[in-house]
C-alpha positions in Angstrom: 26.3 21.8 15.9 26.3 17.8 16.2 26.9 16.7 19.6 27.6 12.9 18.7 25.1 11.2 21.3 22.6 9.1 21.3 19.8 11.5 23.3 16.5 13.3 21.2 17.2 16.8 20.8 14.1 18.5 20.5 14.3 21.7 18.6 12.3 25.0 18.6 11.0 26.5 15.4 12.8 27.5 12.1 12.7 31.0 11.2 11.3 32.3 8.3 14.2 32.6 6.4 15.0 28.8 6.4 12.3 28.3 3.3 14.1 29.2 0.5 17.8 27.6 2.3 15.4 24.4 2.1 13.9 24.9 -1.8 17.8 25.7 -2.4 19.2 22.5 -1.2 16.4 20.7 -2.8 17.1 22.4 -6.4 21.0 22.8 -6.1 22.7 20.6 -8.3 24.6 17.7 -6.2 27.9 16.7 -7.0 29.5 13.2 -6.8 31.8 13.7 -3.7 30.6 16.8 -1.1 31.1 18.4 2.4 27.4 17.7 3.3 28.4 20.4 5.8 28.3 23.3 3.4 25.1 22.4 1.6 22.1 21.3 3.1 23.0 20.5 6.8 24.2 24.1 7.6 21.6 25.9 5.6 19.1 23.5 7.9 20.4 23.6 11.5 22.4 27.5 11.1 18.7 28.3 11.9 17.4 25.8 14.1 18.1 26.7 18.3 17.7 24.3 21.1 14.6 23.7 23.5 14.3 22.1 26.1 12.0 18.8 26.4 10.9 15.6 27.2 13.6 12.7 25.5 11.5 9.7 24.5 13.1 6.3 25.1 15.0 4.1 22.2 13.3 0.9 21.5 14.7 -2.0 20.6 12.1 -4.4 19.3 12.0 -7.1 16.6 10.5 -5.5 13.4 7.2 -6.4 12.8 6.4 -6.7 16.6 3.6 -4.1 16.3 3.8 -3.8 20.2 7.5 -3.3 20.0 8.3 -4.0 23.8 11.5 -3.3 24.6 13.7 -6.7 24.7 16.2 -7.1 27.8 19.9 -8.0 25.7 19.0 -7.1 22.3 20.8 -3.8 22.7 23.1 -2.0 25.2 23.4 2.0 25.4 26.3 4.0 26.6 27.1 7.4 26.2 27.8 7.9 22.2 27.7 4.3 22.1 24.9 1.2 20.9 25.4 -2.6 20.8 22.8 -4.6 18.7 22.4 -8.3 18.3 20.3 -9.0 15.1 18.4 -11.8 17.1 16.3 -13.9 14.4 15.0 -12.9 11.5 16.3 -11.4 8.2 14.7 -8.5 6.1 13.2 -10.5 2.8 11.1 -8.1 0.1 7.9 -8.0 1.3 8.5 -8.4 5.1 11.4 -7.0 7.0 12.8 -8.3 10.1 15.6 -8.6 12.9 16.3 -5.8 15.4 15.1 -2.1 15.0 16.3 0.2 17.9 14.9 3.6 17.4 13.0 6.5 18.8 9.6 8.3 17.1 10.5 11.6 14.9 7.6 13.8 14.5 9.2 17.0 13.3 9.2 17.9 9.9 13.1 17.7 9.3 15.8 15.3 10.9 19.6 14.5 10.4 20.5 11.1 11.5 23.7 10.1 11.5 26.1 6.5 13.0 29.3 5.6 12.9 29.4 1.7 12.2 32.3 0.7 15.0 32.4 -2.9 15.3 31.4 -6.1 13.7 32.0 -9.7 14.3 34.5 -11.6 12.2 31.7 -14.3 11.7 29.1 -12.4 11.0 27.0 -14.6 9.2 25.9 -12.3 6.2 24.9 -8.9 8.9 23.2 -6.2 7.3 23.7 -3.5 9.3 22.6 0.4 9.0 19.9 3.1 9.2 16.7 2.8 8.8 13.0 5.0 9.0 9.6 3.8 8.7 6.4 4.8 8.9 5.4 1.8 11.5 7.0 -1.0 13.3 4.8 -3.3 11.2 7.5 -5.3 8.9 5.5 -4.6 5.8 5.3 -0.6 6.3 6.7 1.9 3.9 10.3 2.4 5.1 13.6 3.3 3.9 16.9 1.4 4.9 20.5 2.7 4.3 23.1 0.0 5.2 25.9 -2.4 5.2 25.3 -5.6 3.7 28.0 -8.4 4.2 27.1 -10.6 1.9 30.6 -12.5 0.5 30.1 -11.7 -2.7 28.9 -8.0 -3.0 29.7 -6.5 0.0 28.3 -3.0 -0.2 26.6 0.2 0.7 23.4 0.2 0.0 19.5 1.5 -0.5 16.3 -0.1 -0.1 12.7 1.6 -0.1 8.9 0.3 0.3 6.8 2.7 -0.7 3.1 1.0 0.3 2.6 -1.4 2.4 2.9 -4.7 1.4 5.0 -3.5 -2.0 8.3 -5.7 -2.1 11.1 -3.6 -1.7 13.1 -1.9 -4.6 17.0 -2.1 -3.6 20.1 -0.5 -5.1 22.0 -4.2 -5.5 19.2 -5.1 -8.9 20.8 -1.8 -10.6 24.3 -1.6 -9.3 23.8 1.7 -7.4 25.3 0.4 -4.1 28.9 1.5 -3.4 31.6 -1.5 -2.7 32.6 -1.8 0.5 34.6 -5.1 1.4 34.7 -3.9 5.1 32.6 -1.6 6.9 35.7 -0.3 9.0 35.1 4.0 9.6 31.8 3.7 8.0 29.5 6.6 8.8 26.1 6.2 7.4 23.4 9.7 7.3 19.6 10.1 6.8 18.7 14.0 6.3 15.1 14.7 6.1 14.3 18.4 4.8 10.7 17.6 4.5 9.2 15.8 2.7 12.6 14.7 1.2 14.9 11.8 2.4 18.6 11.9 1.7 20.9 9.4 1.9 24.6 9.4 2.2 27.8 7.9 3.5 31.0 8.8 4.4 34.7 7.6 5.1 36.2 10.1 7.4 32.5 11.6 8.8 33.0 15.1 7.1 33.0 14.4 3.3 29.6 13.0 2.5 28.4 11.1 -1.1 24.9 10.9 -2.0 23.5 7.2 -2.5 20.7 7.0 -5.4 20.4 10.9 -5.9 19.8 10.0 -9.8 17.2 7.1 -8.6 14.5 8.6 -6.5 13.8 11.8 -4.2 12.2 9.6 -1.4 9.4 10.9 0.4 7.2 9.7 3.6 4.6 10.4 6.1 6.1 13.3 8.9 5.9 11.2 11.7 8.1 8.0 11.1 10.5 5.9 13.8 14.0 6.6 13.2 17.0 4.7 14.0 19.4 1.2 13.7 19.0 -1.8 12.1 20.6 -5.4 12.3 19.3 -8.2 10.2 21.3 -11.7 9.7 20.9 -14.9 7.7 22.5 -16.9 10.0 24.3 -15.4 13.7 21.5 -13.9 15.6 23.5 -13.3 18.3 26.6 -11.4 16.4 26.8 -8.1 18.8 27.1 -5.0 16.3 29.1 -1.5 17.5 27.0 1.7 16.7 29.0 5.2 17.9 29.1 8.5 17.5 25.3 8.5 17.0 23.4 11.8 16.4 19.7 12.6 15.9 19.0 16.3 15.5 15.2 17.3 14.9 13.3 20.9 13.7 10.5 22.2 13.3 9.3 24.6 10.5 6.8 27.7 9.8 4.3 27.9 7.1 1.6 24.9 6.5 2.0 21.8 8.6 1.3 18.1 6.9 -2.1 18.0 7.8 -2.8 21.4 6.0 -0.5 20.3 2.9 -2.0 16.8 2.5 -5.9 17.1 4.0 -7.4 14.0 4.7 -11.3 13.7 5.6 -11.7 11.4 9.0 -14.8 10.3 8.6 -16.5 7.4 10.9 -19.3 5.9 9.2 -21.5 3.4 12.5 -23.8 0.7 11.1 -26.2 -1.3 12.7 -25.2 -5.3 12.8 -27.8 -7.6 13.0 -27.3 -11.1 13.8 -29.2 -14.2 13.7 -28.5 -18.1 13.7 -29.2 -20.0 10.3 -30.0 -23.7 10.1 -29.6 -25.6 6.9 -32.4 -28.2 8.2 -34.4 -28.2 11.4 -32.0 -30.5 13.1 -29.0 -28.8 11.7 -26.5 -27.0 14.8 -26.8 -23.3 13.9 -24.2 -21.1 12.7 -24.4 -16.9 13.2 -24.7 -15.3 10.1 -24.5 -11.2 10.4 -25.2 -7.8 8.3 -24.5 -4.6 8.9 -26.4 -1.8 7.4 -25.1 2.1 7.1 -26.7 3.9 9.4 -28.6 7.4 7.2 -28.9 4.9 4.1 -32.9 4.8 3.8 -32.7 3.2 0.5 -30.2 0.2 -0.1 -28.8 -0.7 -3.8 -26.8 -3.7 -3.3 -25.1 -6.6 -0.3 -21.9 -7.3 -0.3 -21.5 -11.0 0.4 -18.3 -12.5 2.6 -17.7 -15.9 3.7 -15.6 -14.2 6.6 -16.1 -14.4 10.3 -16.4 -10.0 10.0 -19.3 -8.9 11.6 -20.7 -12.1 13.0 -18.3 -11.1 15.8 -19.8 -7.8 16.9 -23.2 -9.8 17.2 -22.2 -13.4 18.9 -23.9 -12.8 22.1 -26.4 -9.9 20.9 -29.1 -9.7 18.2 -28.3 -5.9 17.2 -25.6 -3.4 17.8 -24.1 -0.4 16.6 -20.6 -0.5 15.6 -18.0 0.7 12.9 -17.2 -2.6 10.7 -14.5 -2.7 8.2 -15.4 -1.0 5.1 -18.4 0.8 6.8 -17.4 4.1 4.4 -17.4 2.3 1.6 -20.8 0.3 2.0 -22.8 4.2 2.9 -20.8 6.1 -0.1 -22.7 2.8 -2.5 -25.5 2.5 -0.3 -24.3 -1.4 0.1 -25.2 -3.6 3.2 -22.6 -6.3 4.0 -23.3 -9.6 4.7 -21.3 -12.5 6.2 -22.8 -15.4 5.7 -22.4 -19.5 6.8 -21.7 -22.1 4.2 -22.9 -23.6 1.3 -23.0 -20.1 0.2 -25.3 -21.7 -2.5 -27.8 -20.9 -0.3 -27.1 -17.3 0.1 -31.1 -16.1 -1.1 -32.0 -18.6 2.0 -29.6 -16.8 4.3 -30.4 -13.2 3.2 -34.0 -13.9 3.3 -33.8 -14.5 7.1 -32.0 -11.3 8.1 -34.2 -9.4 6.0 -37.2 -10.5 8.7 -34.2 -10.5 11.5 -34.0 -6.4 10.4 -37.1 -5.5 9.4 -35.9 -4.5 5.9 -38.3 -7.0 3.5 -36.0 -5.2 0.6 -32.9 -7.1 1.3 -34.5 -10.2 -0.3 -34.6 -8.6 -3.6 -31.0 -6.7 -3.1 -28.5 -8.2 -5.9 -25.2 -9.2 -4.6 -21.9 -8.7 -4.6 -19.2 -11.6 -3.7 -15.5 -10.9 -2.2 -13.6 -13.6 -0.4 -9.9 -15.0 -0.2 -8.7 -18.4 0.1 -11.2 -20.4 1.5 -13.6 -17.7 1.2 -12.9 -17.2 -2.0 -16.0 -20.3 -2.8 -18.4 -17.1 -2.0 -17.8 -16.7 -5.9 -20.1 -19.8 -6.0 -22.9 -17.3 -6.6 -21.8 -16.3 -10.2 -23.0 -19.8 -11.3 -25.8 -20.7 -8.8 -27.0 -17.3 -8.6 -26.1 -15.3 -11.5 -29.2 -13.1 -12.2 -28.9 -11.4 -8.7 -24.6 -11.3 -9.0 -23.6 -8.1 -10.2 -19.9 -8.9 -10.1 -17.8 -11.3 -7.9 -14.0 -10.4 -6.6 -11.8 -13.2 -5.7 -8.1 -15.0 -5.1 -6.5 -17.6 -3.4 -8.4 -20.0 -5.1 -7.1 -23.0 -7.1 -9.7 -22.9 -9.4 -12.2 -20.5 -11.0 -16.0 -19.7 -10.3 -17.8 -22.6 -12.2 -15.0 -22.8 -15.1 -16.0 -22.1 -18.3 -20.2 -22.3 -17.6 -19.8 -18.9 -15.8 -20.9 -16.2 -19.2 -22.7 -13.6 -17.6 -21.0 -12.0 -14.7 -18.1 -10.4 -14.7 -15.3 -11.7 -12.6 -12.0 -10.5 -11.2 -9.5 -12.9 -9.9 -6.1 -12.1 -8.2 -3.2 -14.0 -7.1 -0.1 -13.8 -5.0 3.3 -14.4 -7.6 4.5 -16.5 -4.8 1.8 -18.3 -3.8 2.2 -21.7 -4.5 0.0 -23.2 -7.3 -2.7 -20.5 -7.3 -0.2 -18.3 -9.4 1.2 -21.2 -11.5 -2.5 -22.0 -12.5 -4.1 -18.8 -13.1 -2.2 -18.4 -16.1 -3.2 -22.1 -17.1 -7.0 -21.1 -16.5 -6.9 -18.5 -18.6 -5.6 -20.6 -21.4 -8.7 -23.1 -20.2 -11.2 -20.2 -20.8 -13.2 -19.8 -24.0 -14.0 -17.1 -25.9 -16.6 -15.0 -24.1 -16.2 -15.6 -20.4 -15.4 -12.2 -18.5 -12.8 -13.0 -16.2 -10.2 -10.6 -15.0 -7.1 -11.4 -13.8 -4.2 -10.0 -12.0 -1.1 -10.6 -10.3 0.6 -9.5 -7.4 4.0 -9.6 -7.7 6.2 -10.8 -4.7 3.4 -11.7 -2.8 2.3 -14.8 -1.1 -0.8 -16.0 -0.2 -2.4 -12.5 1.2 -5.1 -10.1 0.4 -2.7 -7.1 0.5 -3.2 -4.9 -2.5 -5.7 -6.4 -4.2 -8.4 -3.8 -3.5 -5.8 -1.6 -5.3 -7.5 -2.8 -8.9 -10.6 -4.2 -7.5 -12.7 -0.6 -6.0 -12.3 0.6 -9.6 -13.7 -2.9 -11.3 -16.1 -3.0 -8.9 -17.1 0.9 -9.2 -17.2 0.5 -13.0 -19.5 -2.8 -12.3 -21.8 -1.1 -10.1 -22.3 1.9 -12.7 -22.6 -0.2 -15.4 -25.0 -2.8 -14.4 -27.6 -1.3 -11.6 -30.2 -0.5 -13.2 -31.3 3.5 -12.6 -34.2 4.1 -10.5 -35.3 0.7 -9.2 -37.0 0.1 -6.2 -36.2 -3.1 -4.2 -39.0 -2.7 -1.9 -41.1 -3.4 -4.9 -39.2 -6.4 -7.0 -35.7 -7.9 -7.1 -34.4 -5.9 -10.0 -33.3 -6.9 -13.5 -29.3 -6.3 -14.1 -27.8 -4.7 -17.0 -26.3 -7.6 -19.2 -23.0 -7.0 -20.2 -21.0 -8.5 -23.3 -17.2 -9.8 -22.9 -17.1 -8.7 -26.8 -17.9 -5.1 -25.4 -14.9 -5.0 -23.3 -11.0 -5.3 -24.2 -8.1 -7.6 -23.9 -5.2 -7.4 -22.0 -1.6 -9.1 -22.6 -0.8 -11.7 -19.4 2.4 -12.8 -21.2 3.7 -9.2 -20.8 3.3 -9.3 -16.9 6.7 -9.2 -15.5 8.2 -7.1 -17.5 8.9 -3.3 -16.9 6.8 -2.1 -19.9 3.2 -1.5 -19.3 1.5 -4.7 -20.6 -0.3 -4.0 -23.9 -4.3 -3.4 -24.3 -6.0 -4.3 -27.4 -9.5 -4.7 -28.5 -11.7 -8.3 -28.4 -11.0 -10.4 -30.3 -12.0 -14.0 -30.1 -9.0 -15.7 -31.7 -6.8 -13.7 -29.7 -8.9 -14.6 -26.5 -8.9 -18.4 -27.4 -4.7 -18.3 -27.6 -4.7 -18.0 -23.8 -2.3 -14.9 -23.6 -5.1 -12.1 -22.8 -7.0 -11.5 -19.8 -10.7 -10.0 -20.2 -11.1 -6.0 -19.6 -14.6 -4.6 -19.2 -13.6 -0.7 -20.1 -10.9 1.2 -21.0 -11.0 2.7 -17.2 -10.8 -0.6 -15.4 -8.1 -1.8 -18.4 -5.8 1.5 -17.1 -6.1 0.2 -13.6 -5.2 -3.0 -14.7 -2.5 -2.1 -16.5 -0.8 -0.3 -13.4 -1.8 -2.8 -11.1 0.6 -5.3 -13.8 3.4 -3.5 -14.0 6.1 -5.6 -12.4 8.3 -3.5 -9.4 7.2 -0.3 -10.6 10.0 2.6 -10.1 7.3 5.5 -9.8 5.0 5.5 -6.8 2.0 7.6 -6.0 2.5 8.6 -1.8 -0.3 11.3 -1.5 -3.1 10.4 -1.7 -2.5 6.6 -1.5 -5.3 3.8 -0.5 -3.8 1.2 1.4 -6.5 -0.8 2.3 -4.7 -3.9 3.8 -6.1 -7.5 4.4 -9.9 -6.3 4.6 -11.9 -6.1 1.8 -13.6 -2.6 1.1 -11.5 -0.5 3.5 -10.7 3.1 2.7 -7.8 4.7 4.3 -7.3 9.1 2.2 -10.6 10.0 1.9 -10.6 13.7 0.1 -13.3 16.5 -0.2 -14.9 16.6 -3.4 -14.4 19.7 -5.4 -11.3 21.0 -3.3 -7.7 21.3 -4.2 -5.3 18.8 -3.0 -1.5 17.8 -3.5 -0.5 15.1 -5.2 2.8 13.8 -4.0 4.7 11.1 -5.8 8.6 9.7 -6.4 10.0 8.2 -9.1 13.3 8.4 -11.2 15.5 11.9 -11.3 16.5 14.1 -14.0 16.0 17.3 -15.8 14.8 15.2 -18.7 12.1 13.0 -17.0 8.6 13.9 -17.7 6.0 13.1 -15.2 2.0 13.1 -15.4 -0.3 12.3 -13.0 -4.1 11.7 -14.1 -7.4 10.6 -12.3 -8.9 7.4 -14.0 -8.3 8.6 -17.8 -7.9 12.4 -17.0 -4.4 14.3 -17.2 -4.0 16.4 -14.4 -0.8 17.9 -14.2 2.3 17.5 -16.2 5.9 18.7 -15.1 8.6 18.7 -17.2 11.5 18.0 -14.7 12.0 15.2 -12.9 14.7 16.5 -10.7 12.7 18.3 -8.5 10.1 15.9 -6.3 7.2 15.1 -7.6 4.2 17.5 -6.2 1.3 19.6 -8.0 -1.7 21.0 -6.3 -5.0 19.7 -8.2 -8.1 22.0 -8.5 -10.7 19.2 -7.1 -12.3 16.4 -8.5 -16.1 15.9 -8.7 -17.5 13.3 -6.1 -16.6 9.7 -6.6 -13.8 7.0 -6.4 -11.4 8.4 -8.8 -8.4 6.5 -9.4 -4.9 8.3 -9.1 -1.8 7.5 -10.7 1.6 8.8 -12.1 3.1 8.5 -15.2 7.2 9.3 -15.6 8.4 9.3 -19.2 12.3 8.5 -19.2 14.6 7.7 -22.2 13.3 3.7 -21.4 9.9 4.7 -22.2 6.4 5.4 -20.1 6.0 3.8 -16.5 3.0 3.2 -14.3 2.7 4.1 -10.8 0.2 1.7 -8.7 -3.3 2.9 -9.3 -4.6 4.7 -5.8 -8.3 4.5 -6.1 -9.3 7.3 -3.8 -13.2 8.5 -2.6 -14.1 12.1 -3.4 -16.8 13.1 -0.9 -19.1 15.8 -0.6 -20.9 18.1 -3.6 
């Protein structure tokens, strides 16, 4: 069925009777060595006949080049035939690069397959293979099956990023690559039977061996860019040999993505208000900006940034409607958000004026709610100067903590990039600095440098269990500035930072002030938020939620699943094989869904959960012991 060429073949519909050949050759037993064309390919394409249509063009664009132009001599096309240089840039954990030629796959199922031809004698360490992701962005989920020529463990091997921004987990750490001094008559196969990746490789381009098939069932978004990769350390112009290259596509009856994994697209305006703020008459002004959710008569809270955000929607205007980042999120906690103008010290000052600026007297009584990064991260000023009206304050990227050790009232949460300089390096040093009694939370993200990424991964549910606990029910800000709920670090619990990178779950205890004072414990407020926390740790976890997933990226408060409230859903997940595993996946502290066999993927259909963010994870059980997924906090809307 494979005519080797490097064209899209768009395919008509599968018939009926292609579901259970597909549940088949996702159950059947594999075995070591195969003929991939007696299981799986000919149950897929013995059903599949041709259409005609349009042939979208290969790219060949650097990765990460979110515009991916094509580049005039990265690659040449014949008949059968690519040439790719690497050009410059090499694929690290968190961000991939080099040269990515490749064409958009929207069907459900694919087989891609390449012959590696030709490579340079100095090749200056190529890595050279298939790859599919779900953007061009170098920190999107992909998967990469390939050649690497490093001198010392030259091999075939796997790589996957699950989330964005997640560093990548590759076969070389556990010795599931194959040895492969030379990549002379290589052939190299992705085979998607949806939602399932397989990879394999081959010798002769008829027997076929499965690469990590006890390691992970690998599962993406439907529509993903398919096609060849070249990365190199040192030659970017080393000119790589591709042939006999074959993309086949299908489609498929029954429910589509969009029907299997509902999503709710909801676009939530605001109104932005601007107006110019001077510290002193003769002061030059600066903008300062809030946007309020449009339908929300009665506000509970501002979210404070330090950030340019919405003061660029208003630079030339007083008022607009618009959709700022996290608008969702500010309506479903009936939250304005602010971006004010340093010394955020005077943040009442500032908030006062867009109060008159918007005709809403109430926002001078509103308590606040700090996020920043880096620089902006000194928003987290207002836990010491103004720590009756702070419910909570996230931060990171900061040298040094929110007013030290005088800060005893307002609950903190603090993350930092593992690779980001001496932010990392001294956020375990401050928390041997603090005393007993001072509710800081910290985190780490592992791999990262000096980024937002993931952070809002842990901090929605701190902040959602902040909210809860310290609003107080029923007050009126149009009437007074309201009273917050105190709350007591010897209320909350403690959790192990010495235990961090390491691939147990690190341990939760209760407080305990001698075992706060020996510096080894970060401050939990409730055993919900300690859960998250405890995901969030877990260093290059194996088991990954991928529906529903919140990816919220580089903004504060974005949202990406949204999910009706009270309706089923599918969760979808990956994670280690085998008859034996065990794998659970729960909402917050709630079990779910249990299966006993973790050689099948990892999918269950939950009834509904009640409105709210609800935060999602899986739990796989091997013969190692229990292991985390990334906690997905996800919003429940609707009754």
């Amino acid at each position: 069925m494979h005519a080797y060429s490097p064209q899209w073949r768009s395919r008509g519909s599968v018939l009926p009777a292609l579901a259970p050949a597909i549940q088949n050759a996702r159950e059947k037993a594999c075995p070591v060595r195969r003929n991939l064309q007696k299981v799986g390919v000919v149950a897929l394409l013995m059903f599949l006949h041709a259409a005609k249509g349009e042939t979208p063009a290969w790219v060949a664009s650097p990765v990460g080049d979110s515009a991916a132009k094509p580049r005039p001599g990265l690659v040449a096309m014949a008949d059968q035939k690519f040439t790719v240089t690497p050009g410059v840039g090499e694929s690290f954990p968190v961000r991939d690069g080099g040269t990515f030629v490749h064409v958009p796959v929207k069907q459900p199922d694919f087989d891609f397959v390449a012959r590696i031809a030709n490579v340079p004698q100095d090749r200056g360490h190529l890595k050279i293979g298939l790859m599919a992701r779900v953007s061009n962005d170098g920190t999107a989920p992909s998967l990469a099956l390939r050649w690497d020529g490093f001198k010392d463990n030259q091999c075939v091997q796997w790589l996957y990023r699950f989330a964005p921004g997640e560093s990548r987990l590759q076969s070389c750490r556990w010795g599931y690559e194959r040895k492969a001094p030379a990549p002379d008559n290589l052939w190299l196969r992705l085979q998607r039977i949806y939602p399932e990746i397989r990879m394999y490789y081959s010798t002769d381009g008829k027997e076929w061996q499965r690469i990590a098939e006890d390691r992970y069932l690998a599962f993406f978004e439907q529509d993903m860019l398919v096609g060849l990769h070249v990365t190199a350390a040192q030659v970017a112009d080393a000119a790589v040999t591709f042939d006999q290259v074959s993309l086949t596509t299908a489609e498929r009856t029954g429910q589509s993505q969009k029907e299997l994994f509902p999503t709710l697209h909801v676009q939530t305006t605001s109104t932005i208000y601007g107006a110019d703020y001077r510290q002193s008459p003769s002061a030059a002004p600066e903008r300062i900006a809030i946007a309020i959710p449009d339908g929300v008569e009665k506000l509970q809270g501002i979210l404070l940034s330090g950030d340019s955000g919405n003061r660029g929607h208003v630079r030339d205007v007083n008022v607009k409607k618009g959709v700022p980042a996290g608008a969702l999120w500010n309506k479903h906690y009936r939250f304005a958000a602010a971006n004010i103008a340093r010394p955020y010290e005077k943040a009442e000052e500032q908030i006062k004026l867009l109060a008159e600026v918007t005709g809403r007297p109430e926002l001078a009584n509103l308590p606040f709610l700090p996020m920043g990064y880096s620089a902006g991260s000194v928003i987290a000023s207002t836990t010491w100067t103004i720590p009756d009206r702070t419910i909570c304050a996230v931060y990171g990227g900061e040298g040094r903590g929110p007013g030290e050790n005088t800060n005893r009232t307002v609950p903190v949460l603090r993350v930092e990039g593992e690779r980001d300089g001496p932010h990392a390096v001294r956020l375990q040093g401050y928390a041997q600095s603090l005393q007993a009694g001072v509710p800081m939370t910290m985190a780490v993200q592992w791999d990262l440098p000096h980024a937002w990424a993931k952070t809002n991964n842990l901090a929605y549910t701190f902040m959602d269990a902040m909210i809860a606990h310290r609003l107080p029910p029923g007050f009126d800000p149009g009437k007074a500035r309201p009273t917050l709920v105190p709350l007591s670090a010897k209320d909350g619990l403690l959790g192990r930072i010495d235990q961090w990178k390491s691939s147990a779950i690190p341990e939760v205890v209760a407080y305990d002030e001698k075992l706060m004072a020996s510096g080894n414990y970060a401050w939990l407020p409730n055993k919900r938020v300690a859960r998250a926390w405890q995901a969030f740790s877990v260093y290059m976890p194996e088991t990954a939620i991928l529906f529903p997933t919140h990816r919220g990226k580089e903004h504060a408060h974005t949202v990406d699943h949204v999910l009706p409230a009270n309706k089923p859903f599918t969760l979808l997940a990956t994670g280690p094989v085998g008859a034996n595993i065990k794998v659970e996946f729960y909402a917050d502290l709630k079990r779910l869904e249990r299966l006993d066999d973790g050689s099948k993927p990892y999918a269950a259909t939950i009834a509904g959960l009640p409105p709210g963010l609800h935060s999602l994870y899986a739990v796989t059980t091997t013969e190692k012991g229990e292991q985390l997924s990334r906690p997905n906090p996800i919003l429940f809307l609707g009754e």
